[in-house]
BATORMAR-350433 format. One line per field, with one value per residue: x, y, z of N, C-alpha, C in turn; residue in three letters; residue number from 1. Coordinates in steps of 0.001 Angstrom, whole numbers, plus 500000, padded with zeros to 6 digits. Example, Ala and Ser with C-alpha at 12.3 -4.5 7.8 and 13.67 -1.06 7.14 Angstrom:
n.px 513190,512850;
n.py 494310,497750;
n.pz 507800,507080;
ca.px 512300,513670;
ca.py 495500,498940;
ca.pz 507800,507140;
c.px 513200,512900;
c.py 496700,500030;
c.pz 507800,507870;
r ALA,SER;
k 1,2;
END
This chain:
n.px 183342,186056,186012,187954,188665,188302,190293,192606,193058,193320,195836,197851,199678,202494,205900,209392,212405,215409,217335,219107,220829,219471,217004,215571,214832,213192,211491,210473,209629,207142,205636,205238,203505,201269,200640,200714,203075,205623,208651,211962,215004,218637,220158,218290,217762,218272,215572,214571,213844,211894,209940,208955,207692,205364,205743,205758,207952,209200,209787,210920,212006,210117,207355,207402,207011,204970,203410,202345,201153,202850,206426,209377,212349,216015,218952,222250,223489,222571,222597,222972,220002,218419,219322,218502,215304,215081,213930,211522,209919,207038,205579,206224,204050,202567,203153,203751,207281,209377,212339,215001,217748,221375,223452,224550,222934,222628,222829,220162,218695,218527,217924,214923,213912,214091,212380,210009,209815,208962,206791,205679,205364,207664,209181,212209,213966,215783,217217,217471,218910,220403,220003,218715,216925,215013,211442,211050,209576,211028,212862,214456,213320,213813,212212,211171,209976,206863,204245,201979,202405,203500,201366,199521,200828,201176,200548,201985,204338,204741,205386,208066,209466,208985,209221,209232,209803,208356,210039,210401,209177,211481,213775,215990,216920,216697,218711,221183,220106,220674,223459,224477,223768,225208,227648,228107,227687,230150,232258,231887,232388,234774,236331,235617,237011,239807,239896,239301,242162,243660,242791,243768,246668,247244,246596,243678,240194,238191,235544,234972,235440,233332,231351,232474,231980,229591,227361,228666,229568,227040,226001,226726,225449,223238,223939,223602,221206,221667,223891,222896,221587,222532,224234,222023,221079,223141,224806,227330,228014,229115,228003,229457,231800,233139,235475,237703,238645,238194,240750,242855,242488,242180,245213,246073,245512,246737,249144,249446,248687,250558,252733,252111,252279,250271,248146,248115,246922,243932,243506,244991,243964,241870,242438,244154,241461,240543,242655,242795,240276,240436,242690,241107,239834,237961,237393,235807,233411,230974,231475,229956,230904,233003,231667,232276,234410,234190,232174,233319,235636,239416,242076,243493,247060;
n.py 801861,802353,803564,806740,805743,803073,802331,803671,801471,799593,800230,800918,803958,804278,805390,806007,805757,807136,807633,806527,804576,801493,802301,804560,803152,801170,803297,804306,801744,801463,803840,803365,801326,802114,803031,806066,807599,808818,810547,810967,811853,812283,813815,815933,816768,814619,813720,814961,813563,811530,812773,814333,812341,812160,811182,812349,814452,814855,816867,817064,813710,813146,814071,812195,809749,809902,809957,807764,804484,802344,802712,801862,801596,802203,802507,803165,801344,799952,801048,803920,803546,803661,805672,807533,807333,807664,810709,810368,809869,809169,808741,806730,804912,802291,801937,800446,799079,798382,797416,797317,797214,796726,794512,793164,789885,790461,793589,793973,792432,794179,796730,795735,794615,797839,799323,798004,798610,801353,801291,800830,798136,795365,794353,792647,792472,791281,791892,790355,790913,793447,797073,797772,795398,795490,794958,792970,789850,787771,788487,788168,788530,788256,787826,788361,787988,790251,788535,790276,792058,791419,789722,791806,793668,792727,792299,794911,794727,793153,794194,794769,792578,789462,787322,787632,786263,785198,783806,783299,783954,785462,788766,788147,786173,786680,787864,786106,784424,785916,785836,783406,783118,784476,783602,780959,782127,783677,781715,779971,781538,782166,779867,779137,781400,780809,778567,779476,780699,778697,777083,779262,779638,777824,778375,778058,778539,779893,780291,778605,775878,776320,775426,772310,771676,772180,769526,768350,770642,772009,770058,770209,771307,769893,768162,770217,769828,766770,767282,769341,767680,765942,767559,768547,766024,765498,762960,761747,759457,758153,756413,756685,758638,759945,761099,760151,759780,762441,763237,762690,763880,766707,767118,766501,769170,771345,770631,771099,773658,774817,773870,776138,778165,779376,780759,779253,779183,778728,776027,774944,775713,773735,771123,771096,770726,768347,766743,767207,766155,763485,762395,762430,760528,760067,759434,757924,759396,761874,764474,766646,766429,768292,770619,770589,771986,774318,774941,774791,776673,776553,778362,781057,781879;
n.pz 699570,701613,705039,706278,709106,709235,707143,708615,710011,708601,707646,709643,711264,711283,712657,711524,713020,712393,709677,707833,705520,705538,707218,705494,703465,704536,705945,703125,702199,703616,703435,700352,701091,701676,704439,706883,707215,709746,710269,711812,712059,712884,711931,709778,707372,706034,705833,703531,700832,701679,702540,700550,699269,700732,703416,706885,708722,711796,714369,717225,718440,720750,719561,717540,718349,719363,717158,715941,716436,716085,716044,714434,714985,713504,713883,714655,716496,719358,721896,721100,720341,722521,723998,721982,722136,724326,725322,724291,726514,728782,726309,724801,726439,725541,722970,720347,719978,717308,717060,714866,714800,714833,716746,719729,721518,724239,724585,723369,724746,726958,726444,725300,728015,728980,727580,728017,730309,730406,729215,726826,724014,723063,719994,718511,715908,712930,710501,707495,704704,702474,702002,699567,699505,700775,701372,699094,697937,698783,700686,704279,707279,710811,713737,717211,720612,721091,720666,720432,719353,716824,715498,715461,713726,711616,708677,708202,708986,706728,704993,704623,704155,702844,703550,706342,709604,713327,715169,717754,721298,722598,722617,722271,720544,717302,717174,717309,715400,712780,713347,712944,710366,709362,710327,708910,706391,706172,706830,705073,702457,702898,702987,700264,699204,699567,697807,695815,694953,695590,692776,691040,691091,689141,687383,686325,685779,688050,687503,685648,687247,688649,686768,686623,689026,689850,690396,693576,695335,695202,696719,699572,701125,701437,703692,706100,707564,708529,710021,712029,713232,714374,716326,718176,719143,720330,719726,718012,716019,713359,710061,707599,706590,708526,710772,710496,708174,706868,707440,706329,703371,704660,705745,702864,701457,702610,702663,700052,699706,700944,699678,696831,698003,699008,701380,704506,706844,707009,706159,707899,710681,710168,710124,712762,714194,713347,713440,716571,717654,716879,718307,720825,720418,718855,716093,714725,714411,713315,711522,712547,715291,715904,716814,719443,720170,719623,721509,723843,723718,723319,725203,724090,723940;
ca.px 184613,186133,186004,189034,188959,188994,191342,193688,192636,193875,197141,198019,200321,204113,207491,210729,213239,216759,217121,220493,220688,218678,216205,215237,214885,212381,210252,210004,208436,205864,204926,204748,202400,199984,200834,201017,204885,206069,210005,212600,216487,219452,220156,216896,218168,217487,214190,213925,213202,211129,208849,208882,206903,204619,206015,205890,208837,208591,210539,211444,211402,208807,206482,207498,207262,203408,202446,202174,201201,203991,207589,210251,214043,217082,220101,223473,223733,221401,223126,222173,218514,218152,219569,217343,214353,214648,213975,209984,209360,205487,204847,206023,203894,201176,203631,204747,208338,209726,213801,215758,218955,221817,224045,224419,221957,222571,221999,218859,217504,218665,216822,213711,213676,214125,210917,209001,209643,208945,205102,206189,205474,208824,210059,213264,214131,217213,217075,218953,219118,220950,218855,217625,216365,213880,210028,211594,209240,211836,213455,213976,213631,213832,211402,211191,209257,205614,203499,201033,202600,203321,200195,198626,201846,201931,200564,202620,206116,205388,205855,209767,210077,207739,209743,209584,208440,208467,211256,210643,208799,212611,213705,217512,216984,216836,220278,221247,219757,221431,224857,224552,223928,226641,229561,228034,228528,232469,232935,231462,232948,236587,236728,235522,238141,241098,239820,240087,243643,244601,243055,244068,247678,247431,245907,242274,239506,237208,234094,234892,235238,231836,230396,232021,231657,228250,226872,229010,229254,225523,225209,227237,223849,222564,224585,223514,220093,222183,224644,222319,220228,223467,224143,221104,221085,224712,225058,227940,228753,228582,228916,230412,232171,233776,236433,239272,238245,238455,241962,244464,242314,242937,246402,246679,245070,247449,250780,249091,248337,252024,253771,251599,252521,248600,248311,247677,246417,242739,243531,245997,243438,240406,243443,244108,240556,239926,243674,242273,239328,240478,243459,240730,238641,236304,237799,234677,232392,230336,232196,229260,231782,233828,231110,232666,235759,233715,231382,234507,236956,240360,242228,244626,248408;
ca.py 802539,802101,804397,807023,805101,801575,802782,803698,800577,798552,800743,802293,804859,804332,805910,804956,806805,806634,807295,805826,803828,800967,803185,805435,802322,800687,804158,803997,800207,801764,804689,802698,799880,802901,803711,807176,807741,809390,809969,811345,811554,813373,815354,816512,817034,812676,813229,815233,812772,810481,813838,814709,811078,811731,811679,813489,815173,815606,817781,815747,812400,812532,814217,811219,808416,810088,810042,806204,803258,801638,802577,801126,801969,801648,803690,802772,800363,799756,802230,804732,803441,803949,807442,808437,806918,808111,811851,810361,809617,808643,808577,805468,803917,801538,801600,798601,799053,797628,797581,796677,797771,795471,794793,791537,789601,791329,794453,793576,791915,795042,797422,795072,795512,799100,799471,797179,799647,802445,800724,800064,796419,795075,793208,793147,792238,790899,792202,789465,791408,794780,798445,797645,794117,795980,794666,791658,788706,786754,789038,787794,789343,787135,788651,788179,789055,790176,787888,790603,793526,790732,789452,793115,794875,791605,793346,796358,794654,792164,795129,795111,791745,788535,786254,787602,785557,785605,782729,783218,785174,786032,789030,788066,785253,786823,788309,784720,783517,786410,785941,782234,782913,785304,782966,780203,782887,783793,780558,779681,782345,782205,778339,778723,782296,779758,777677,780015,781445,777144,777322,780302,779748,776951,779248,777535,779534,779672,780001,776867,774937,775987,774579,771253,770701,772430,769137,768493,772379,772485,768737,770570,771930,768515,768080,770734,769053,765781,767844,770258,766610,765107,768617,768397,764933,765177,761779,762318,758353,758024,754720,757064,759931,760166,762497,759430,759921,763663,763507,762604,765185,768215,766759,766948,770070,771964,770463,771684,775416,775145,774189,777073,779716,779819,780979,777835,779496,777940,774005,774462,775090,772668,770128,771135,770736,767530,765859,767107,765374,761893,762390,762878,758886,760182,758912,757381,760149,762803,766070,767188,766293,769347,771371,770470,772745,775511,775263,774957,776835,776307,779675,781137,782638;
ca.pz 699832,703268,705503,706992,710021,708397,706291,709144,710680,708016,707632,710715,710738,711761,713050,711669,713496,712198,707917,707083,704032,705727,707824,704342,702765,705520,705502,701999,701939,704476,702603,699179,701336,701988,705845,707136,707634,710303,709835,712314,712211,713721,710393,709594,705776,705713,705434,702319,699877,702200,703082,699445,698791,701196,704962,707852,709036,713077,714958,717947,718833,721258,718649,716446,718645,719608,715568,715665,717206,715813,715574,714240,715300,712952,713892,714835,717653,720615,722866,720084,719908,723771,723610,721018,722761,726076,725563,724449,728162,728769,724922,724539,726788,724795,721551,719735,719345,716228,716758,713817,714832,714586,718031,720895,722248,725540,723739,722565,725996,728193,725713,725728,729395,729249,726852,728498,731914,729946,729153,725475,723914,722147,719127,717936,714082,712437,708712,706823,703433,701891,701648,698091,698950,701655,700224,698377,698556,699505,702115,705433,708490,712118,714846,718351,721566,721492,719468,720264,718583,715687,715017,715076,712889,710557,707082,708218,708735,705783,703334,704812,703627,702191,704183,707690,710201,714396,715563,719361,721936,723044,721680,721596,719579,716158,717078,717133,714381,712165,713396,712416,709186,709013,710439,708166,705278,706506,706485,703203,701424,703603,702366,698580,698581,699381,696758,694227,694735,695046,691323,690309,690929,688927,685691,686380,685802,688810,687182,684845,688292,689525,686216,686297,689920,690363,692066,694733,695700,695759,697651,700224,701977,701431,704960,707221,708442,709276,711159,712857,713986,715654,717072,718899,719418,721036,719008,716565,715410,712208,709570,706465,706160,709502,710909,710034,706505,706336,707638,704956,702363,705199,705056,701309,701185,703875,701770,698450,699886,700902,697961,696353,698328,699450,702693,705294,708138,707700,706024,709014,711597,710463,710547,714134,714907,713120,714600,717967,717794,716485,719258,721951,720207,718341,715499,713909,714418,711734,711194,713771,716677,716639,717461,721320,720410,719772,722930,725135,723244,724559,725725,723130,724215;
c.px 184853,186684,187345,189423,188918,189909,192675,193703,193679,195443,197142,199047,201658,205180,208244,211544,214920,216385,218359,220045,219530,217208,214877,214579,213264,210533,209965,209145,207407,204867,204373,203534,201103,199997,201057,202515,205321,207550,210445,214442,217550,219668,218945,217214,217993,216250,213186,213031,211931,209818,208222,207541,205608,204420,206020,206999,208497,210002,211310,211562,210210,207092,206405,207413,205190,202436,201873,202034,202387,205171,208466,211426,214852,218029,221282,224167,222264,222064,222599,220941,217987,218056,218672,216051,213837,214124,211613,209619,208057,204655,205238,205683,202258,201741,203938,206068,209251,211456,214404,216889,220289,222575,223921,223155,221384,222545,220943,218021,217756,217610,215631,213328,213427,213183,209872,208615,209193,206999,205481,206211,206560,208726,210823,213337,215123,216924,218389,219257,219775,219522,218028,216884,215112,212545,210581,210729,209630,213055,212588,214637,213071,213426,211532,210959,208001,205003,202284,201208,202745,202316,199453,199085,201828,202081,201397,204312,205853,205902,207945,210337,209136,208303,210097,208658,208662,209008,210573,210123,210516,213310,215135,217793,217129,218073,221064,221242,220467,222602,225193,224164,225315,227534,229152,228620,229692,232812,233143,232779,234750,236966,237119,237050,239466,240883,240000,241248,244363,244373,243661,245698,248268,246459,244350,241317,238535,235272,233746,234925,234081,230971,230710,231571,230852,227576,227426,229168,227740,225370,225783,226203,223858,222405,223968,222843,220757,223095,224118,221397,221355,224217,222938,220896,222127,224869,226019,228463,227832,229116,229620,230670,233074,235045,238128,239464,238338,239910,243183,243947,242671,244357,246938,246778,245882,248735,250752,248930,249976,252880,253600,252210,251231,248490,247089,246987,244853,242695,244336,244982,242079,241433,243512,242711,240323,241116,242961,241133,239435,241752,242335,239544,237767,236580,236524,233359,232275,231595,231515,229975,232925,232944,231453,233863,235037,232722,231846,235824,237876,241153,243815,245990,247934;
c.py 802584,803540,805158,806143,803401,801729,802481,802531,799240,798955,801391,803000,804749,805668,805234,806835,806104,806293,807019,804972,802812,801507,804193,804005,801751,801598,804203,802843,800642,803145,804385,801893,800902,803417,805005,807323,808844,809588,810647,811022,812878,814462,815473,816147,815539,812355,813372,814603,811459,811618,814078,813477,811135,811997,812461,813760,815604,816024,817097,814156,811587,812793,812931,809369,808675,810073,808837,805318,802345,802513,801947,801994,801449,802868,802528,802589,800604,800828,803600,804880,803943,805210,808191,808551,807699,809326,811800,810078,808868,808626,807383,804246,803385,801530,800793,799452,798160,797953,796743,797071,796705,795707,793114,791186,790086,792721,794699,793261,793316,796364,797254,795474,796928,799856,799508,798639,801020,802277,800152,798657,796430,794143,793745,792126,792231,791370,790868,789924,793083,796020,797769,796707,794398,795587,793665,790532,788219,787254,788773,788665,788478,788128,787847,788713,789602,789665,789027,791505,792345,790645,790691,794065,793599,792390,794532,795839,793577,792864,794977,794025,790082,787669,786074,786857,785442,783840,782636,784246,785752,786543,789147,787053,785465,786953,786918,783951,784357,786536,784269,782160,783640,784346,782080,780796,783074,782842,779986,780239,782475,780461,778525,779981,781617,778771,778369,780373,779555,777079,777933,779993,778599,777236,778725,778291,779370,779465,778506,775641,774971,775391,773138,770509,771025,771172,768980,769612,772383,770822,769386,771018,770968,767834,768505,769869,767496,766187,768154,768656,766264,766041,768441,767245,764795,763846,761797,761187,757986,756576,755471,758497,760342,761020,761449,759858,761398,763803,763796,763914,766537,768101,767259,768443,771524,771989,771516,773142,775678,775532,775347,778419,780056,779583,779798,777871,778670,776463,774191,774528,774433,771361,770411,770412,769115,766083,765616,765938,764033,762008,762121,761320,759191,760377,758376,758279,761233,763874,767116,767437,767510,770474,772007,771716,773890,775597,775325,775005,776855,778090,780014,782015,783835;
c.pz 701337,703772,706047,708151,709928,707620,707247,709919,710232,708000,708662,710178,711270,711623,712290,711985,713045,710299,707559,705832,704320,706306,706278,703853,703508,705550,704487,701464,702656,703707,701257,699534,701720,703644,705815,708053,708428,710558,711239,712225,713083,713188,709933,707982,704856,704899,704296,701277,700204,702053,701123,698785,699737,703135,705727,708831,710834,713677,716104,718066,719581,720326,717272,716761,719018,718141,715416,716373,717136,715424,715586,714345,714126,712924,714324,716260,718606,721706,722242,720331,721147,724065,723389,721572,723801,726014,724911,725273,727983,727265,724026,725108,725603,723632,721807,719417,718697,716605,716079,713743,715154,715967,718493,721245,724036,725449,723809,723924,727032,727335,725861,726998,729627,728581,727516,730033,731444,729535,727973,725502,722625,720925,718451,716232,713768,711213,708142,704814,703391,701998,700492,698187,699958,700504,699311,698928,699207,700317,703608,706503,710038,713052,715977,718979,721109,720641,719528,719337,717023,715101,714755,714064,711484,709635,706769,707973,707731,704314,703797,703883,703544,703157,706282,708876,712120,714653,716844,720134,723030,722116,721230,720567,718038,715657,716616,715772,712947,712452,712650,711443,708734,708740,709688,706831,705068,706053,705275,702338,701686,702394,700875,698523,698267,698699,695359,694189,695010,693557,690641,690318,690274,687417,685697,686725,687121,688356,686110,686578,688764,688166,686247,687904,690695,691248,693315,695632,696201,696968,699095,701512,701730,703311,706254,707682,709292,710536,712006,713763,715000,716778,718245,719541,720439,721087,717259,715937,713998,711258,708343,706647,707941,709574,710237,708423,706254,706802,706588,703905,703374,704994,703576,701211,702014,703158,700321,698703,700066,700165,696716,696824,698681,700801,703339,706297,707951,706928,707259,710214,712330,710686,711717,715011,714408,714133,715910,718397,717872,718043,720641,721692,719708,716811,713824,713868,713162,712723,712633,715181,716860,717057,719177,721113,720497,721134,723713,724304,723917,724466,725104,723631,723994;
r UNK,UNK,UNK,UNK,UNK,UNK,UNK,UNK,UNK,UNK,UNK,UNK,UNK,UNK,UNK,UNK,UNK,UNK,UNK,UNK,UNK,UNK,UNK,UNK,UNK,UNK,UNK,UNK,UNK,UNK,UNK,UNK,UNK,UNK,UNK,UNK,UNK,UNK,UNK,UNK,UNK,UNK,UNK,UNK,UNK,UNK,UNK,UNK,UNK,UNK,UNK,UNK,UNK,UNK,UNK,UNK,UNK,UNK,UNK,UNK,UNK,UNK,UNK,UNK,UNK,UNK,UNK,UNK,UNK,UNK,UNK,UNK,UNK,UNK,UNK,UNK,UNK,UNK,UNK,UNK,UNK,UNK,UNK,UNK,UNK,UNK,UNK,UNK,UNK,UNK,UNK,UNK,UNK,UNK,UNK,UNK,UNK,UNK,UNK,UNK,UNK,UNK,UNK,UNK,UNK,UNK,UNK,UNK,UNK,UNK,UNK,UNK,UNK,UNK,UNK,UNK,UNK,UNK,UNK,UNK,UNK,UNK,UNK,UNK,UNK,UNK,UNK,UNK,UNK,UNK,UNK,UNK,UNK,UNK,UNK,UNK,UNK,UNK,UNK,UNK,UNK,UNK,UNK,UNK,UNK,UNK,UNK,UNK,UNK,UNK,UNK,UNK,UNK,UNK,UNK,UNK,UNK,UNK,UNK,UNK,UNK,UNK,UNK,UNK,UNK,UNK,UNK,UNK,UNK,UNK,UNK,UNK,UNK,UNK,UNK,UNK,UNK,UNK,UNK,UNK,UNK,UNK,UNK,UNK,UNK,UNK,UNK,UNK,UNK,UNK,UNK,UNK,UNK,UNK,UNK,UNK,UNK,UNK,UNK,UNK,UNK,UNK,UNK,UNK,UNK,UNK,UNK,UNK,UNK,UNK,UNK,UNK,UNK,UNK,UNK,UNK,UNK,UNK,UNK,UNK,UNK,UNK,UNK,UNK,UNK,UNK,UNK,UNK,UNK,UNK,UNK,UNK,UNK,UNK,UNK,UNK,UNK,UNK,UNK,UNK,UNK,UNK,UNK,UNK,UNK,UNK,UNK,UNK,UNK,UNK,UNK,UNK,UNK,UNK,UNK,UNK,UNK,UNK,UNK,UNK,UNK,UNK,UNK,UNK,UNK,UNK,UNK,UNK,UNK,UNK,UNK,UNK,UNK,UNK,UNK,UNK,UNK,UNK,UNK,UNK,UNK,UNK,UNK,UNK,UNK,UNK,UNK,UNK,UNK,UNK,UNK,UNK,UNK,UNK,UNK,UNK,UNK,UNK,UNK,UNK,UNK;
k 1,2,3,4,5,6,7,8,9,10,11,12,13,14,15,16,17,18,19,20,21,22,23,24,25,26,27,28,29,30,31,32,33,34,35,36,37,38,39,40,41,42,43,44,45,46,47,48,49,50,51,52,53,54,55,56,57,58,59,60,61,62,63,64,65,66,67,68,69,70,71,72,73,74,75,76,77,78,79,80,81,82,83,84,85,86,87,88,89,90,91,92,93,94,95,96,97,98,99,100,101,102,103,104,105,106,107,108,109,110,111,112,113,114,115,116,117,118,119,120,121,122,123,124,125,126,127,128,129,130,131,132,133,134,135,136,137,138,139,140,141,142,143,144,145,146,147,148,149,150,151,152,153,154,155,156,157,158,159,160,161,162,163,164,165,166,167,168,169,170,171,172,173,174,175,176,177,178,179,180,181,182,183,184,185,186,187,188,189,190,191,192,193,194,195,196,197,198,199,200,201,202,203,204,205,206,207,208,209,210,211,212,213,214,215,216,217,218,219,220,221,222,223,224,225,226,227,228,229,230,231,232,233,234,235,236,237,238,239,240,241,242,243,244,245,246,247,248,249,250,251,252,253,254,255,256,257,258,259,260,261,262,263,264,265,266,267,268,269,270,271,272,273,274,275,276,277,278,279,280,281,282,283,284,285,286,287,288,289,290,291,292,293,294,295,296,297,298,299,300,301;
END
């Protein structure tokens, strides 16, 4: 039988400061994984049901940032998290601080700094899942900044999520890497929405379209990795599928939202972007080539 102090060895004992829906959620995967939970929030009244399982309820922040080697942040913004922080002075020097609070990459690196000066070792954390999907094998969470506090918190932050893994010893990068799934999502879901109201106003069931044209929908990812190579490559000539070739279908697809009454605003301005492009010779190139509009967007009225 292992001992109290192997015990806490294997589980240390954590902070999470900040119980909002995600925060509650976070201390709860830590108290289920066997850690000694140290909670804190602004409304005290948060912590009921966490304390009730187990937790410890501290009075300040600096009494709650001194319970643990590790805390983890999740409140509402990085200006917030700082706030909250500051009033533990010299008790967070030699913590790992875990921040999972969502905000900019300049955010995120001026915080870091302001840890780091404080003695505190950083990493920040993107959550890319909902409250409930907290402890989900296959929840991911994008780390960044101290491989030391990583490698020593692993077992501790893999109860958050089976899939989390450390991107970059920079700890704006996660920010990054969860906004780019986002606008991939917008996009996604902006595209397919104006695909259902072109069906729909045309009595066609949407969910009968995703069964008959389940493969092409799914080959759709098939793509990224070619894109993301000529992205990087900044080599966008391609022998099929070129931007001449997506023209006439944005075309169609711009007339057909028209004659519908289905609002045009976005076939109208991937048409802008794809005209632009072939206007500017690049005619024969992958889809990859408008990436340039977005890295030097032009400057709107």
């Amino acid at each position: 039988m292992a001992t109290t102090s192997e015990n806490d060895d294997i589980r240390p004992a954590v902070t999470v400061i900040g119980l909002g829906e995600m925060g509650s959620a976070l201390a709860g995967a830590f108290l289920d994984g066997g850690h000694p939970t140290t909670v804190w929030n602004r409304t005290p009244e948060k912590a009921d049901a966490l304390v009730a399982k187990g937790a410890v309820r501290a009075a300040t922040v600096r009494e709650a940032v001194a319970a643990s080697p590790l805390v983890v942040v999740n409140v509402k913004g990085n200006t917030a998290a700082r706030e909250i922080l500051e009033p533990a002075g010299d008790a967070l020097a030699e913590r790992a601080v875990v921040n999972l609070t969502d905000g900019t990459s300049a955010e995120v690196g001026a915080l870091a700094g302001w840890a780091a000066r404080q003695g505190a070792q950083y990493l920040h954390g993107q959550i890319m899942t909902i409250a409930p999907g907290i402890g989900h094998p296959d929840a991911v969470v994008f780390y960044g900044g101290a491989k030391a506090v990583y490698d020593r918190f692993h077992p501790a932050l893999r109860l958050l999520g089976g899939r989390g893994s450390l991107i970059a010893d920079d700890p704006r990068a996660p920010v990054l890497y969860g906004m780019a799934v986002h606008g991939t999502m917008w996009g996604t879901l902006n595209g397919f929405l104006h695909a259902a109201a072109l069906l729909s106003s045309e009595g066609i069931q949407v969910s009968r379209f995703l069964e008959d044209a389940t493969a092409p929908v799914s080959a759709l990812l098939s793509f990224l990795p070619s894109i993301a190579e000529a992205v990087d490559r900044d080599e966008h000539a391609v022998e099929y599928g070129a931007l001449k070739h997506h023209l006439p279908s944005v075309q169609d697809l711009l007339q057909e939202s028209r004659a519908r009454g289905i609002d045009d605003e976005l076939p109208g301005y991937t048409l802008s972007l794809v005209a632009e492009a072939i206007d500017q010779g690049h005619a024969g190139d992958n889809y990859s080539r408008l990436v340039e509009h977005f890295t030097t967007p032009r400057k709107r009225p």
